[in-house]
Short mmCIF file of the C-alpha atoms (twelve columns), coordinates in Angstrom:
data_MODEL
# 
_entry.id   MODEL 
# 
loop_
_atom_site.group_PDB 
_atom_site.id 
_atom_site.type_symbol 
_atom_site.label_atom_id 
_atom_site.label_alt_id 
_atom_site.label_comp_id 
_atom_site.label_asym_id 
_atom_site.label_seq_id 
_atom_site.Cartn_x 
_atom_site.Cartn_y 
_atom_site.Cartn_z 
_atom_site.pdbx_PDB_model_num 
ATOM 1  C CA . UNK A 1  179.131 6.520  61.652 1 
ATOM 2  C CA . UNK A 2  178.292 9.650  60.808 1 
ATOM 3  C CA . UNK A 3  179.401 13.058 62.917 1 
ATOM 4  C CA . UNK A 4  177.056 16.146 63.152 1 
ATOM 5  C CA . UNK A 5  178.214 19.091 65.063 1 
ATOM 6  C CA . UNK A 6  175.036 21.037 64.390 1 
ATOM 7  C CA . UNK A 7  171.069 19.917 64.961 1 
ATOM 8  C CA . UNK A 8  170.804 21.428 61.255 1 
ATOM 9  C CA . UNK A 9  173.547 18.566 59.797 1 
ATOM 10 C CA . UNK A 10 171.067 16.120 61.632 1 
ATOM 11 C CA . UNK A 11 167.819 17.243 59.792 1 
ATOM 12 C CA . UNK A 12 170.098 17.583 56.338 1 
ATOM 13 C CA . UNK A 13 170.937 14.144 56.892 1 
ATOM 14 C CA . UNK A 14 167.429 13.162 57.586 1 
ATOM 15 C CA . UNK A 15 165.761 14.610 54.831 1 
ATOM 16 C CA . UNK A 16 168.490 12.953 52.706 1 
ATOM 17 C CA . UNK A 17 167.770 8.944  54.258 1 
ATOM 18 C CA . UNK A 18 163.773 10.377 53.204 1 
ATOM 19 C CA . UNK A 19 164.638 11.663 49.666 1 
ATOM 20 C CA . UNK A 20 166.275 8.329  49.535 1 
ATOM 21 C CA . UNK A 21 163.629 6.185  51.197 1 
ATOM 22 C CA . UNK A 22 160.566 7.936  49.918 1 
ATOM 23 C CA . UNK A 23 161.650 9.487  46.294 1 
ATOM 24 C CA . UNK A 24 162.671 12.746 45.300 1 
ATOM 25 C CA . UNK A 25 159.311 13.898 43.851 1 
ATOM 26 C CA . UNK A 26 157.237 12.962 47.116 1 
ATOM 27 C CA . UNK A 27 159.708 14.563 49.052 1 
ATOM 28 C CA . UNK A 28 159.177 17.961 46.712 1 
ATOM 29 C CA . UNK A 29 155.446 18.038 47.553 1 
ATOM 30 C CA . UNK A 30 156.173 17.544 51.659 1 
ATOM 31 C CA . UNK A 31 159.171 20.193 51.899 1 
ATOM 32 C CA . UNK A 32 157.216 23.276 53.448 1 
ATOM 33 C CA . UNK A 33 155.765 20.876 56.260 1 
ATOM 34 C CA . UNK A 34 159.113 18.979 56.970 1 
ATOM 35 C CA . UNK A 35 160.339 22.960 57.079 1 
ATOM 36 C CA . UNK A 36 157.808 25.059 58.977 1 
ATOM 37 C CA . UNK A 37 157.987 25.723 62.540 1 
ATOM 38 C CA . UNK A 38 153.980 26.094 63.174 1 
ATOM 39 C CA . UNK A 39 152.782 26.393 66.574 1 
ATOM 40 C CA . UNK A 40 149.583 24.469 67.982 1 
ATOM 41 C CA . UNK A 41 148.356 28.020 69.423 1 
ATOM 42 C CA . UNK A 42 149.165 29.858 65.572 1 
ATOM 43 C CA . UNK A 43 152.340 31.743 67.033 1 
ATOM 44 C CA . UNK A 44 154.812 30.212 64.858 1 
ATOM 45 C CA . UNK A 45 155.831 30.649 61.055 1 
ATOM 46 C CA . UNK A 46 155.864 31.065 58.350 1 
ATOM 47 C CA . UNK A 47 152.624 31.276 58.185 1 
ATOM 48 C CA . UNK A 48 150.823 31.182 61.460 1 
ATOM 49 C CA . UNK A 49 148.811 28.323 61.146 1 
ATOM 50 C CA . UNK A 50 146.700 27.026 64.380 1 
ATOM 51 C CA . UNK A 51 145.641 23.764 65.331 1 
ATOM 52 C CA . UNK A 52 143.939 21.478 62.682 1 
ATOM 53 C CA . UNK A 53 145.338 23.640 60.276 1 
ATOM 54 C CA . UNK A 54 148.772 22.010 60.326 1 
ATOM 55 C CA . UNK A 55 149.673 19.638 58.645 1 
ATOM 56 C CA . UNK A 56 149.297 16.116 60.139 1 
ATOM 57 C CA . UNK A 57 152.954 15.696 59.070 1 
ATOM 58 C CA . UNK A 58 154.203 18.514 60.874 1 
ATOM 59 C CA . UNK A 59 152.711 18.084 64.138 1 
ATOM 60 C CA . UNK A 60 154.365 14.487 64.063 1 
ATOM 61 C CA . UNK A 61 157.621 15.955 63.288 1 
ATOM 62 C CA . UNK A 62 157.071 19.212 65.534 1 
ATOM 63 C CA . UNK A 63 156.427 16.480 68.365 1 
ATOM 64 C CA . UNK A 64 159.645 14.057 67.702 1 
ATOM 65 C CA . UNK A 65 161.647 17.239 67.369 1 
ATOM 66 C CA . UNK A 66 160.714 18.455 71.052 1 
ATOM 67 C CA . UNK A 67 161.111 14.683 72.356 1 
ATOM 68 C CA . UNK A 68 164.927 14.538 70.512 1 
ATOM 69 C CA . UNK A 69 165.594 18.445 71.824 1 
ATOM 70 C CA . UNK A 70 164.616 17.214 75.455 1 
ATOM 71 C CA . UNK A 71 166.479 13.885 75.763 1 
ATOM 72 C CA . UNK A 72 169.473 15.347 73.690 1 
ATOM 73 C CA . UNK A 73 172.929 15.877 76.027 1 
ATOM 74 C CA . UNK A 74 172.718 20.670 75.543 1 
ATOM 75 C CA . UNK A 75 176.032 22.703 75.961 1 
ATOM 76 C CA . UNK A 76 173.508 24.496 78.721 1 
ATOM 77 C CA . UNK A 77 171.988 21.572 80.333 1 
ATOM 78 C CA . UNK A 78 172.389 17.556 80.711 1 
ATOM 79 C CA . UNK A 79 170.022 15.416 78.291 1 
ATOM 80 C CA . UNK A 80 166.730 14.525 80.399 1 
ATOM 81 C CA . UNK A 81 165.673 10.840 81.015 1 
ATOM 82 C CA . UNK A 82 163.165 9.435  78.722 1 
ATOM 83 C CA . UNK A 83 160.003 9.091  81.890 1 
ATOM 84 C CA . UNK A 84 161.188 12.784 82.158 1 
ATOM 85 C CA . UNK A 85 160.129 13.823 78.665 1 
# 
């Protein structure tokens, strides 16, 4: 098994099991919405999209990143129970 000590190893090694499962090329065309940090209200970046405007992908990925952040053991706070999140 594999040992991150950083969230950003995790997504590295994540975006490598997709370049490997989905192909390089595809991968390419998806980068900006596996890499934007959008916000449902247009307050994020980098480009302050709002609502429908983001990509489908992202708001999946913007929603399993918030589930992992929440039931994922912090240095400031204990991991919260699945029912929780």
């Amino acid at each position: 098994n594999l040992v991150f000590n950083t969230d950003f190893g995790k997504h590295i090694y994540y975006l490598l099991v997709v370049f490997t499962t989905v192909g390089i090329p595809y991968l390419l065309l998806k980068v900006k919405e596996f890499f934007n940090h959008e916000r449902f209200d247009g307050r994020g970046y980098p480009d302050g999209l709002k609502g429908e405007n983001i990509p489908y992908l992202s708001r999946i990925i913007a929603i399993a990143d918030t589930y992992d952040a929440m039931t994922s053991e912090r240095p400031y706070r204990p991991a919260l129970s699945t029912e929780i999140a």
